[in-house]
C-alpha positions in Angstrom: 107.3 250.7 146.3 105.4 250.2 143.0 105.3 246.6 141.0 105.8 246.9 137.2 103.0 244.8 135.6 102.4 245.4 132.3 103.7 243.5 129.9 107.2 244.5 128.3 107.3 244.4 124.6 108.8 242.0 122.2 112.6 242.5 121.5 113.3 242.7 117.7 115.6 239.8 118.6 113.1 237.8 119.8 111.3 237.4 116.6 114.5 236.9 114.7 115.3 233.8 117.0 112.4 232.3 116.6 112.7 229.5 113.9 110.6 229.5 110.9 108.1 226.9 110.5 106.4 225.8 107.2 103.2 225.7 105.4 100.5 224.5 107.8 98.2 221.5 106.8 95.1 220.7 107.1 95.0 217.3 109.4 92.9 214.8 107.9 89.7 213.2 108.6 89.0 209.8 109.1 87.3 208.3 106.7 83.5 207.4 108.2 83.1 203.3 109.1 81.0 201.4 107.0 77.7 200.2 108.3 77.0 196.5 107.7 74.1 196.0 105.9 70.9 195.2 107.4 70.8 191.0 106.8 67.7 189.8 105.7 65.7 187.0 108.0 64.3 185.1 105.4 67.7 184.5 103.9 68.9 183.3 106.6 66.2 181.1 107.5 66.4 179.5 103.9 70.5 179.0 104.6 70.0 177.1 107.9 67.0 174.9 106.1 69.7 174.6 103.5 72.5 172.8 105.8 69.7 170.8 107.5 68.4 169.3 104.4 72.3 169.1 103.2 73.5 167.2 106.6 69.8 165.1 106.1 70.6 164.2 102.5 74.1 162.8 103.2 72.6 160.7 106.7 70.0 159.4 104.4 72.8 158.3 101.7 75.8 157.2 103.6 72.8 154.8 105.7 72.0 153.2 102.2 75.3 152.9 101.0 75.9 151.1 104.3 73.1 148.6 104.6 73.4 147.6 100.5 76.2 145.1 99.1 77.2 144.0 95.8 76.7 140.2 95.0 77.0 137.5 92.6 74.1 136.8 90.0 73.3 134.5 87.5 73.4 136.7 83.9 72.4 132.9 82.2 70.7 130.1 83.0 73.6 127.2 84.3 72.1 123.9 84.6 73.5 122.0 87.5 76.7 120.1 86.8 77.7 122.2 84.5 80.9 125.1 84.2 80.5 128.0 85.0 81.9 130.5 82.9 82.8 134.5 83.3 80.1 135.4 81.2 77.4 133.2 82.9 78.1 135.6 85.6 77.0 139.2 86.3 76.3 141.4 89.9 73.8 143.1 91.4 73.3 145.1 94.1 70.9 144.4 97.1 70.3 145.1 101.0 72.8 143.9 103.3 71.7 140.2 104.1 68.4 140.0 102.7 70.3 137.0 100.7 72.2 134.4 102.9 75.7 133.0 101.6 75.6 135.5 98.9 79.0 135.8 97.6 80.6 139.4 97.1 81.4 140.7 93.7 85.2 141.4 94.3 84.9 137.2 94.6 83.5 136.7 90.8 86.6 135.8 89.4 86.9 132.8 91.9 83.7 131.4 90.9 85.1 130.7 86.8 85.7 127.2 86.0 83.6 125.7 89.4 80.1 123.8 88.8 76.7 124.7 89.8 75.4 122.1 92.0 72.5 122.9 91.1 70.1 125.3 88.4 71.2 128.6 88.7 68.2 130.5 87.4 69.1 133.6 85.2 69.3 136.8 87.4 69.4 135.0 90.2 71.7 135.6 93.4 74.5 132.9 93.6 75.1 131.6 97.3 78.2 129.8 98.4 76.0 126.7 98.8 75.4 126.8 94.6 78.7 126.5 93.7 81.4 123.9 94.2 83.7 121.3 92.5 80.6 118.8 91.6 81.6 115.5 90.6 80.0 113.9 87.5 78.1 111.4 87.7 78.1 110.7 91.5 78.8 108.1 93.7 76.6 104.8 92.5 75.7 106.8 89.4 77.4 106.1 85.9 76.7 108.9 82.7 75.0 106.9 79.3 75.3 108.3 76.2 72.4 108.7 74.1 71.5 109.0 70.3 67.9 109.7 69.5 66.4 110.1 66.2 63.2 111.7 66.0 59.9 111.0 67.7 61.9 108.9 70.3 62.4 112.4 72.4 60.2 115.3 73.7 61.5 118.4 71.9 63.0 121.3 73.7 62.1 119.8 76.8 65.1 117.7 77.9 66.9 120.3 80.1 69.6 119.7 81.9 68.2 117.6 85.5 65.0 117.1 84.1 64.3 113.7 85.7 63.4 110.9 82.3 62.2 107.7 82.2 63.8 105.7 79.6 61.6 102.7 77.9 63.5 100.1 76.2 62.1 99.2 72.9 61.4 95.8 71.7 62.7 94.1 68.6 60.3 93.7 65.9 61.5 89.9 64.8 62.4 88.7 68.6 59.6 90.9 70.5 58.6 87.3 72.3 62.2 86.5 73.5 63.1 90.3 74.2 63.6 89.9 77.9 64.7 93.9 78.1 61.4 94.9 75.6 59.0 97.2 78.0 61.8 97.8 80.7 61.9 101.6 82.6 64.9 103.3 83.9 64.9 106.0 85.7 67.5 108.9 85.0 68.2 112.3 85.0 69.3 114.3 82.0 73.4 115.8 82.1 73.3 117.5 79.0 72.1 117.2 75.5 73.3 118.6 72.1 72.4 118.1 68.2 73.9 115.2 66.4 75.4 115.9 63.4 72.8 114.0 60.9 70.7 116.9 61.9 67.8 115.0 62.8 68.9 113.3 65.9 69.5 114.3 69.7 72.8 112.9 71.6 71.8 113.2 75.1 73.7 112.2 78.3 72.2 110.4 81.1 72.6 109.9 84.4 71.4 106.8 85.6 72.1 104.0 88.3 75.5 102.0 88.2 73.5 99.0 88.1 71.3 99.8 85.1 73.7 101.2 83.1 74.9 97.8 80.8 71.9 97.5 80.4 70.8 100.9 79.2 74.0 101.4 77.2 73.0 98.0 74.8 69.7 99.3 74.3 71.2 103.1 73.2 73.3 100.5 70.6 70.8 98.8 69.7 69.0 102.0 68.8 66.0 100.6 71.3 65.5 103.2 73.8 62.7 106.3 73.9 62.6 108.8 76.7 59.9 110.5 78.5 59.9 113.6 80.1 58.5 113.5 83.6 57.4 116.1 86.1 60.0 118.5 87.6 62.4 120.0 87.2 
């Protein structure tokens, strides 16, 4: 018995039943990845120096913003005992402590209307201790008004606290029964100002309780020249 192995050929109806198919295409290609470029060392080298000296740069300011504070100064000269006005006042900023009792700017406001207790030299730091409600003239201390013409003054030199003597002045027809001719008091200057002649000074004085009748009939009397001492 023989085996049939060659192949049979196609039945016409075999083609027919086979289902058409349509244009081929071509599939397509994916498109080739992009190499990264090659990164340079030296640029990076300069970025990280960059961020080192950035982070650096902010230590080096946020530590001085830290250790500095905004104070209180003087913008004018106040003489002690007198008011302090706004602009008598200005601030400044320093290091952190390097000025005890400074006061803090945000507190300038407060300081309008007190007294400096004493000289507030322009442009220098106010302290809590400089300012306060000072009472004029203190305890066992009276205030004597003063009128001197000229000559019977130093000029420009009677500042506010500048310690005076006052010499009373003897009477030209009585100068042997003048009991008060050649007399010193001791005082401090409050203030002075020009009289309105133009020619004279009206000063204040600060002198002892005791001594001040006494003073005060000489300054009527017109009898009374001050010197300027050493101090202040």
């Amino acid at each position: 018995m023989s085996l049939d192995i060659e192949p049979r050929p196609a039945s016409p109806g075999a083609a027919s039943a086979t289902p058409a198919t349509g244009p081929s295409r071509t599939p397509s290609i994916p498109a080739t990845p992009r190499l990264p470029g090659r990164r340079n060392p030296k640029w990076i080298a300069l970025g990280v120096i960059a961020i080192c000296l950035g982070g650096l740069l902010s230590y080096v300011i946020y530590s001085q913003v830290a250790t500095e504070a905004t104070v209180v100064a003087a913008a004018h000269t106040v003489y002690r005992g007198e008011a302090i006005e706004r602009d008598d006042l200005t601030t400044v900023t320093l290091r952190r402590g390097s000025v005890a009792a400074a006061i803090p700017a945000d507190q300038i406001d407060d300081l309008v209307g007190q007294r400096a207790v004493f000289d507030l030299a322009e442009g220098s730091v106010v302290s809590k201790v400089a300012v306060g409600a000072v009472v004029i003239p203190p305890d066992g201390q009276s205030v004597v008004g003063l009128k001197l013409s000229g000559g019977r003054a130093p000029n420009n030199l009677l500042l506010p606290d500048s310690p005076i003597r006052l010499v009373a002045l003897p009477v030209n027809d009585t100068a042997d029964r003048d009991k008060l001719a050649g007399s010193v008091y001791v005082g401090r200057v409050v203030d002075q100002s020009a009289a309105a002649d133009g020619t004279s000074t009206l000063v204040n004085v600060e002198v002892s309780s005791a001594q001040a009748p006494a003073i005060a009939a000489l300054a009527a009397q017109d009898r009374i020249a001050v010197v300027r001492d050493a101090g202040k």
